[in-house]
N, C-alpha and C positions, 0 to 999 in steps of 0.2 A: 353497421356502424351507426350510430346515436347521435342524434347530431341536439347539441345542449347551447343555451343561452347564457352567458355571465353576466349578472348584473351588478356594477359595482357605484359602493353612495359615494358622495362628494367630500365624506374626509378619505375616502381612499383614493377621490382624482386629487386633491390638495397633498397629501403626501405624493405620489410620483412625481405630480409637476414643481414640488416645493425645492426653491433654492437651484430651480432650472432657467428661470426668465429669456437670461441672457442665451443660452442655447435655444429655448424657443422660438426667442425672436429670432436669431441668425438664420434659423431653419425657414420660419414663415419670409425672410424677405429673399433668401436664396430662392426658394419657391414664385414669387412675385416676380423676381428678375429672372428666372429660367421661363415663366410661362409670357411674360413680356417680349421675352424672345424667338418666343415660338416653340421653345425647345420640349412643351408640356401638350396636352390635348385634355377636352372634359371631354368623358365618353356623354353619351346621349343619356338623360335621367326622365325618368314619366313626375319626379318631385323634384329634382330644379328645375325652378323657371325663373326668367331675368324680365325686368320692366321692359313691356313692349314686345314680347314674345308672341306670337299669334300662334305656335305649332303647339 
């Protein structure tokens, strides 16, 4: 099995997300409010780091 990269430009991100906003956002503050909850977890990343991280 082959494992392949897609790279795709920025009028092909502008067309999916065109004329989506309003579902966007519902999506990103569902998300804010489920992980303010507790209800989400970040697994552990070696490239995110948050101010004041010493690990």
């Amino acid at each position: 099995m082959s494992k392949s990269i897609l790279v795709i430009g920025a009028e092909q991100v502008k067309k999916a997300l065109e004329k989506k906003e309003k579902e966007i956002m519902d999506i990103v503050a569902k998300t804010y409010i489920s992980h303010n909850e507790s209800l989400t977890s970040l697994p552990h990343s070696i490239f995110l780091r948050f101010p004041n991280d010493n690990t």
